[in-house]
BAZATOR-520731 format. One record per residue: x, z negated, y negated of N, C-alpha, C, O in turn; residue number from 1; residue in three letters. Coordinates in steps of 0.001 Angstrom, whole numbers. Layout:
% residues N
<n.px:X n.pz:Z n.py:Y ca.px:X ca.pz:Z ca.py:Y c.px:X c.pz:Z c.py:Y o.px:X o.pz:Z o.py:Y pos:NUM code:ala>
...
This chain:
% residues 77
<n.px:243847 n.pz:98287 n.py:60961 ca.px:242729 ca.pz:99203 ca.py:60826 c.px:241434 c.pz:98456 c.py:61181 o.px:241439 o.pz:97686 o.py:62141 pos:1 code:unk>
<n.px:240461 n.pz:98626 n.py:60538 ca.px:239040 ca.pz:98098 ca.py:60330 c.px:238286 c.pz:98528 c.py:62154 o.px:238810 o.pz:99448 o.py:62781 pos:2 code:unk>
<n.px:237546 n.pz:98043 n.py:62537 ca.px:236615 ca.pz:98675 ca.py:63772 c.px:236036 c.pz:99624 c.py:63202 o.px:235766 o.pz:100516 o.py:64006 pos:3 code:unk>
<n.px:235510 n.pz:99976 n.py:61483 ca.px:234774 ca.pz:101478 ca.py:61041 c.px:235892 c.pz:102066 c.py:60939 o.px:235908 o.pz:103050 o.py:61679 pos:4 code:unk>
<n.px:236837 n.pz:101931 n.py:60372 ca.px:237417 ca.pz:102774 ca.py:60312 c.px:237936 c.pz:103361 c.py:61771 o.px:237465 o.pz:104497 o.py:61713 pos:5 code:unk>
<n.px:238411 n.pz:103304 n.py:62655 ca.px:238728 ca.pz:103266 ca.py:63993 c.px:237420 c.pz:103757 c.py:64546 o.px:237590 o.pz:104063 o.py:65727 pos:6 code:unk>
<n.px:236470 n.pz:103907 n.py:64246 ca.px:235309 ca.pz:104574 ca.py:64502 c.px:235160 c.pz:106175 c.py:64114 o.px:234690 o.pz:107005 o.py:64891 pos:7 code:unk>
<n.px:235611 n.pz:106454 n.py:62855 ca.px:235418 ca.pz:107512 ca.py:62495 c.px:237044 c.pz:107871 c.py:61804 o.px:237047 o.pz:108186 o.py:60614 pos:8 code:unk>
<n.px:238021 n.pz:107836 n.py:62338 ca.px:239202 ca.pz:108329 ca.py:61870 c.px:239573 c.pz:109538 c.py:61315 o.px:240575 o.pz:109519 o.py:60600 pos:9 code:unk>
<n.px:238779 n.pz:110977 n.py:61539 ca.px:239031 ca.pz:112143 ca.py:61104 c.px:238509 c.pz:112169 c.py:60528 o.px:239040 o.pz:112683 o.py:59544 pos:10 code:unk>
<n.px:236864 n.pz:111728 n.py:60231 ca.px:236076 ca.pz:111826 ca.py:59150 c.px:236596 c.pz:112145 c.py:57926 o.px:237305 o.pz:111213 o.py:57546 pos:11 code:unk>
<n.px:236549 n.pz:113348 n.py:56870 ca.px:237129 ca.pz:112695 ca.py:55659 c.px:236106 c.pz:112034 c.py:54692 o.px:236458 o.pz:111291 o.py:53776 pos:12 code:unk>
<n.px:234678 n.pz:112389 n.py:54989 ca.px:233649 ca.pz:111662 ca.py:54061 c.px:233619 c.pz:110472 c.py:54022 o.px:233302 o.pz:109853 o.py:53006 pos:13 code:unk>
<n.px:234059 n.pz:109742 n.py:55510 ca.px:233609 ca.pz:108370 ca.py:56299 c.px:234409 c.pz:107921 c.py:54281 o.px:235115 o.pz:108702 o.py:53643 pos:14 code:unk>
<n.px:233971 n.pz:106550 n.py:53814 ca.px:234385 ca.pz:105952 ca.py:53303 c.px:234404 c.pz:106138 c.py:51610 o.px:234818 o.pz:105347 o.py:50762 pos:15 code:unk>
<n.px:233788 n.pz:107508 n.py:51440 ca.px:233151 ca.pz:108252 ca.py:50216 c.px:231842 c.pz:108023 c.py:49731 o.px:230893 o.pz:108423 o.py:50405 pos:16 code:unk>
<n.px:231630 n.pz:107355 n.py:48512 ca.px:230011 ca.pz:107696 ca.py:48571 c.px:229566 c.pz:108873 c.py:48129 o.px:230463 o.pz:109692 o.py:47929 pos:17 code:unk>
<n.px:227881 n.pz:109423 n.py:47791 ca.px:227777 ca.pz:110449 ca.py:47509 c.px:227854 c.pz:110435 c.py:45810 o.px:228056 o.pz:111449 o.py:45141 pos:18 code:unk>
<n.px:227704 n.pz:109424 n.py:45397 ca.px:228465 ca.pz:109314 ca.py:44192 c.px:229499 c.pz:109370 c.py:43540 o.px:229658 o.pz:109575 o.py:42337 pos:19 code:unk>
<n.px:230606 n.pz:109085 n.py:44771 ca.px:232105 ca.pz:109458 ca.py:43986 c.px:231875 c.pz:110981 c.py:44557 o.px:231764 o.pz:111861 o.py:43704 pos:20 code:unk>
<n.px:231820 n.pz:111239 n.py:45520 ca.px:231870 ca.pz:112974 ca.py:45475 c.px:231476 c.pz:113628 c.py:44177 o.px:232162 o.pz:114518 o.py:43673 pos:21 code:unk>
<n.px:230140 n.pz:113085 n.py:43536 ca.px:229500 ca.pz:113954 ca.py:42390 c.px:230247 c.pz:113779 c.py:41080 o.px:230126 o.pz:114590 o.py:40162 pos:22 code:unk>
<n.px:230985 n.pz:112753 n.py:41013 ca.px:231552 ca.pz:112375 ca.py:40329 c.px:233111 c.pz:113319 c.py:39806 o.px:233615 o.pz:113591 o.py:38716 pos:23 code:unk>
<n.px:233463 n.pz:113590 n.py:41240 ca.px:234676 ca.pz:114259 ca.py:41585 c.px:234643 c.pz:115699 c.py:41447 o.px:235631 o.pz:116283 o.py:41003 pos:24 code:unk>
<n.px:233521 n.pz:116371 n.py:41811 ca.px:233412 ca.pz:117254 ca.py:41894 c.px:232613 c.pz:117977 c.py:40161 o.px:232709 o.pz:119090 o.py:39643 pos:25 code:unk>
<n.px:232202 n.pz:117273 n.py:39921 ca.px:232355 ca.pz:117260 ca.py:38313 c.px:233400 c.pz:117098 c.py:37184 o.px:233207 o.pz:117408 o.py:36008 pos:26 code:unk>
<n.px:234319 n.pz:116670 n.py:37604 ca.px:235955 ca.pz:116316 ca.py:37048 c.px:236399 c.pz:117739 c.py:37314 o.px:237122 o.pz:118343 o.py:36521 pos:27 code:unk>
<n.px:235982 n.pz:118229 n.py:38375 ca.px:236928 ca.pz:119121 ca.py:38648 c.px:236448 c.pz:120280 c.py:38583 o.px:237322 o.pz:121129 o.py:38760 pos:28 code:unk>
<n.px:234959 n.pz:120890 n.py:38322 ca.px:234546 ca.pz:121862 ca.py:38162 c.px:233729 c.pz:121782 c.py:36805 o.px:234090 o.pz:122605 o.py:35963 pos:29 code:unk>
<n.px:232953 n.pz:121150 n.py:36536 ca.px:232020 ca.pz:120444 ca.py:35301 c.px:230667 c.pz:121206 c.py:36232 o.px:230586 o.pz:121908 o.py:37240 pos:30 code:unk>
<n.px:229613 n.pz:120541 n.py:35134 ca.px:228649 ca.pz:120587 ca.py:35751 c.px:227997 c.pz:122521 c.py:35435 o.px:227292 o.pz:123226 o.py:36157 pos:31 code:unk>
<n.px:228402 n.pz:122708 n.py:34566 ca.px:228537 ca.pz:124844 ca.py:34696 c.px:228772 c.pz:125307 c.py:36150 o.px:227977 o.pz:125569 o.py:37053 pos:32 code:unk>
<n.px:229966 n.pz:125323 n.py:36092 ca.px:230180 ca.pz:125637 ca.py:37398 c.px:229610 c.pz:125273 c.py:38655 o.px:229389 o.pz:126154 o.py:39486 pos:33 code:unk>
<n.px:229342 n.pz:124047 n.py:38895 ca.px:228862 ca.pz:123242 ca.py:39769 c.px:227533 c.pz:123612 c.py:40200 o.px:227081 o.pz:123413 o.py:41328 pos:34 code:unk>
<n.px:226823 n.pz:124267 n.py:39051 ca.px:225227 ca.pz:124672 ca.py:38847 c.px:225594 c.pz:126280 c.py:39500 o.px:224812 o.pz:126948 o.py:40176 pos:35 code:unk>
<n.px:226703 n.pz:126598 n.py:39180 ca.px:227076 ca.pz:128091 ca.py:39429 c.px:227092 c.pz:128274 c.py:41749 o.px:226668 o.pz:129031 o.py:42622 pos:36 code:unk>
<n.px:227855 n.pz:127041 n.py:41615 ca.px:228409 ca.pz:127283 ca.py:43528 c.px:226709 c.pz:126893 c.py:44098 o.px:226077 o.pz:127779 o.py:44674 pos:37 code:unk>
<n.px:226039 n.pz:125416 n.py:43857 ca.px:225470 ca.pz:124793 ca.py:44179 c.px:223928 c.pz:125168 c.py:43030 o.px:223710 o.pz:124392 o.py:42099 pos:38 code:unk>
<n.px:222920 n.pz:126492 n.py:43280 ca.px:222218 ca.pz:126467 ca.py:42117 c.px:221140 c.pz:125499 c.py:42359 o.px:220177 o.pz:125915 o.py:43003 pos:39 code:unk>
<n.px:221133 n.pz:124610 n.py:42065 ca.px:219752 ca.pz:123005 ca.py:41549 c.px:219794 c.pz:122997 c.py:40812 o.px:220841 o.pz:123115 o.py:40176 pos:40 code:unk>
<n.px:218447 n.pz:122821 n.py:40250 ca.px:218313 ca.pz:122002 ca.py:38513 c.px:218903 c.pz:120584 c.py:38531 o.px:219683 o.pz:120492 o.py:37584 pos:41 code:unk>
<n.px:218849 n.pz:119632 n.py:39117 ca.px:219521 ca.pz:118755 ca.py:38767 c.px:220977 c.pz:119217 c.py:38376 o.px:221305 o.pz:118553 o.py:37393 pos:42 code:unk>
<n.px:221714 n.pz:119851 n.py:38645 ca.px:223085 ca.pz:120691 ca.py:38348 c.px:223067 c.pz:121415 c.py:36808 o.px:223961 o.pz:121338 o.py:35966 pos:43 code:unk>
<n.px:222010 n.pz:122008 n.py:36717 ca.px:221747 ca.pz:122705 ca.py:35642 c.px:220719 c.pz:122545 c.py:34433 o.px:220641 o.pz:123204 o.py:33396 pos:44 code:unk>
<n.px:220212 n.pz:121833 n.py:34731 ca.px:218826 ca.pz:121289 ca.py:33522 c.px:218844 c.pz:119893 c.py:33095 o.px:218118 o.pz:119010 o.py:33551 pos:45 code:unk>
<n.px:219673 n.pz:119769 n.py:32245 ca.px:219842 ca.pz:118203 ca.py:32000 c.px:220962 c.pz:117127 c.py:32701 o.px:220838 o.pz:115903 o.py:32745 pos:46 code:unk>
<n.px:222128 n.pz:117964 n.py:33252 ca.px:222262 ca.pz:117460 ca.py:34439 c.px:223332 c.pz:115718 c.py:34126 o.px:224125 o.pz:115479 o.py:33215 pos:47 code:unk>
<n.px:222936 n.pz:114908 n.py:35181 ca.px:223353 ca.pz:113819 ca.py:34942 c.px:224080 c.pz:113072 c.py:36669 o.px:223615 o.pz:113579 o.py:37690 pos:48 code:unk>
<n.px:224772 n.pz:112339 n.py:36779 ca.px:225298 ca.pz:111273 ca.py:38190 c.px:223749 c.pz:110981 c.py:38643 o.px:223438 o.pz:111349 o.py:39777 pos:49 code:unk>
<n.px:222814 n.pz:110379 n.py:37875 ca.px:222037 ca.pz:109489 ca.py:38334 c.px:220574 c.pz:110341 c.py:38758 o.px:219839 o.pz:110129 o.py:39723 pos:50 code:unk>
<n.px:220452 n.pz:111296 n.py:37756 ca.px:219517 ca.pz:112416 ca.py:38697 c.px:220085 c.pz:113470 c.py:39376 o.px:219226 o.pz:114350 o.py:39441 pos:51 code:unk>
<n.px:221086 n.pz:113819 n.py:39908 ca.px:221630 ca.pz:114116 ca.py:40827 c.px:221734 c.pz:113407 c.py:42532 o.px:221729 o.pz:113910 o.py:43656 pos:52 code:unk>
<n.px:221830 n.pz:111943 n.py:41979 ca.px:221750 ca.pz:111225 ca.py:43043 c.px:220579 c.pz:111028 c.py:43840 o.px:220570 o.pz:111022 o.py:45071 pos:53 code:unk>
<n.px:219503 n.pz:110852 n.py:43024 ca.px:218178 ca.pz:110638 ca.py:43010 c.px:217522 c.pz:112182 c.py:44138 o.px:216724 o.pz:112207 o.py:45074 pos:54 code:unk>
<n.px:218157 n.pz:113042 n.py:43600 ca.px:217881 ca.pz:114317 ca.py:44402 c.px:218512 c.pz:114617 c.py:45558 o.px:217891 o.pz:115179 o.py:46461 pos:55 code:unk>
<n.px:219693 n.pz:114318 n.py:45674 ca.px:220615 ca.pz:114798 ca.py:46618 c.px:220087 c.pz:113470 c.py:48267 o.px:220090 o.pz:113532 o.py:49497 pos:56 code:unk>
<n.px:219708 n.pz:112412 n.py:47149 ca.px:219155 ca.pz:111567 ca.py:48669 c.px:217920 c.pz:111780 c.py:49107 o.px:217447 o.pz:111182 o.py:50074 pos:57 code:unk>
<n.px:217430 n.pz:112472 n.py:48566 ca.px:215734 ca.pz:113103 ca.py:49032 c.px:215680 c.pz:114280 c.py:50012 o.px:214924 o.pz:114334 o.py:50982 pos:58 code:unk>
<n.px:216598 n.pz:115247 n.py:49639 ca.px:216919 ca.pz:116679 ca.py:50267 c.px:218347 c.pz:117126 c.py:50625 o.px:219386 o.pz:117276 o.py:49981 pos:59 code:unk>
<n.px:217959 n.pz:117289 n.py:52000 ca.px:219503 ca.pz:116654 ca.py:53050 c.px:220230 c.pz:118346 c.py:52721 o.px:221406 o.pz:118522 o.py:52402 pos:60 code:unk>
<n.px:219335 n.pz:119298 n.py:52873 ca.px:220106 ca.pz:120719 ca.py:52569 c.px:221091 c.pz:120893 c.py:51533 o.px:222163 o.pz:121470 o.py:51719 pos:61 code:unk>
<n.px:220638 n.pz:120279 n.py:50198 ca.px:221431 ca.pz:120243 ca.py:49365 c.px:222426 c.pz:119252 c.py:49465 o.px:223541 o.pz:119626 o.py:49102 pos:62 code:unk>
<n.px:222328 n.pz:118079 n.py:49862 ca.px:223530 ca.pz:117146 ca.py:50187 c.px:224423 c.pz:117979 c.py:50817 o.px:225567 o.pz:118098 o.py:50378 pos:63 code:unk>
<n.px:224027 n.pz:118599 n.py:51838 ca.px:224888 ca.pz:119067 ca.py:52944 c.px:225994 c.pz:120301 c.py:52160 o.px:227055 o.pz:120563 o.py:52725 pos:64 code:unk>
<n.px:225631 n.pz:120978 n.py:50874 ca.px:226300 ca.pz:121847 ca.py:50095 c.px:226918 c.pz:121185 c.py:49369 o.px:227712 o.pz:121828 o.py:48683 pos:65 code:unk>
<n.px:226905 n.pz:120334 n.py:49241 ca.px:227591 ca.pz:119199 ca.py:47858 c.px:228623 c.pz:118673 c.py:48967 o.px:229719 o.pz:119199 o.py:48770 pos:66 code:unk>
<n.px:228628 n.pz:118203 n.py:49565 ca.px:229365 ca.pz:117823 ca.py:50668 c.px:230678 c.pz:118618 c.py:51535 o.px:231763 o.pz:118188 o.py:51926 pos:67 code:unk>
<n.px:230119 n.pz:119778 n.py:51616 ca.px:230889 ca.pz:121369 ca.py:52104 c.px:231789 c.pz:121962 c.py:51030 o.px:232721 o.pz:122765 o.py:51066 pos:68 code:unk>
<n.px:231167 n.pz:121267 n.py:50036 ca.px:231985 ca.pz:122161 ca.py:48670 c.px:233030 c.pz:120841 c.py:48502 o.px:234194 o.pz:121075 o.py:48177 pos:69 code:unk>
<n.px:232655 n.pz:119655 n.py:48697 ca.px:233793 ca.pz:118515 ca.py:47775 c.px:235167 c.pz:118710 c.py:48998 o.px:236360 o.pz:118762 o.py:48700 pos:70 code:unk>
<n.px:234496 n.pz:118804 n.py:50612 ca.px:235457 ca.pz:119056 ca.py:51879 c.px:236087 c.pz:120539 c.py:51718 o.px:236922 o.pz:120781 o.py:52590 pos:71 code:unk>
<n.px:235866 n.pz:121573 n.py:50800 ca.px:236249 ca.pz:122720 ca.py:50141 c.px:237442 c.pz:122465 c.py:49592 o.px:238630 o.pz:122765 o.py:49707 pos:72 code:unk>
<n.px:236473 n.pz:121586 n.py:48743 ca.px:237656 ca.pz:121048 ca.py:47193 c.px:239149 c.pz:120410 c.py:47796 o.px:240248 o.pz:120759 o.py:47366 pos:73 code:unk>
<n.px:238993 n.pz:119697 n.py:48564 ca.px:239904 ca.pz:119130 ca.py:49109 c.px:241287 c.pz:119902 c.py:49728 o.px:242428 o.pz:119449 o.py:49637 pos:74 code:unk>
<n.px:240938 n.pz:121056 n.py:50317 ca.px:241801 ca.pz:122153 ca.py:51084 c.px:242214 c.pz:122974 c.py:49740 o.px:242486 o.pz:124139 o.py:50030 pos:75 code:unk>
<n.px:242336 n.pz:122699 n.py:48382 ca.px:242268 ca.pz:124036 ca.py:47551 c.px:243555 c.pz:122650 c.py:46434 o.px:244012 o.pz:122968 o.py:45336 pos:76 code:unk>
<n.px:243808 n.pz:121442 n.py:47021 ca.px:244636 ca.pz:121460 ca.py:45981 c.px:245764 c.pz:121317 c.py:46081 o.px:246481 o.pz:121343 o.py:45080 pos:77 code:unk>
C-alpha cells in the first residue's frame, strides 16, 4: 500500500478524478437525466466532459452534488 493511499483508506473519491466521475456518471445516467438530479446548464445546454469540467472546478456547491450523486451511484448497484 502507497503512504496516499494509507492516508485516506475509506475515502471512496481518494483516487477518482472529477473527470472520471463525469464521465461515469454519464454512462450511467446520460446527460438528460443528469441535467434532471443535478439542474446546471453545463448539464443541460450543450452539455460536454470539458465544459462541465471547466465549471464544476470554479463552483465547489455544484462539485459537491456531482460528487454525492456518483457516492449515490455507487450504493445503487
Amino acid at each position: 500500500m502507497t503512504q496516499q493511499t494509507q492516508n485516506q483508506p475509506n475515502n471512496p473519491l481518494h483516487g477518482i478524478t472529477l473527470e472520471q466521475i463525469i464521465i461515469i456518471l454519464v454512462e450511467r445516467y446520460g446527460w438528460d437525466e443528469l441535467s434532471r438530479n443535478i439542474p446546471i446548464r453545463c448539464f443541460s445546454l450543450d452539455p460536454s466532459v470539458k465544459s462541465s469540467l471547466k465549471f464544476l472546478r470554479q463552483t465547489p456547491w455544484a462539485r459537491t452534488k456531482v460528487e454525492a450523486l456518483y457516492l449515490a451511484s455507487l450504493h445503487t448497484d
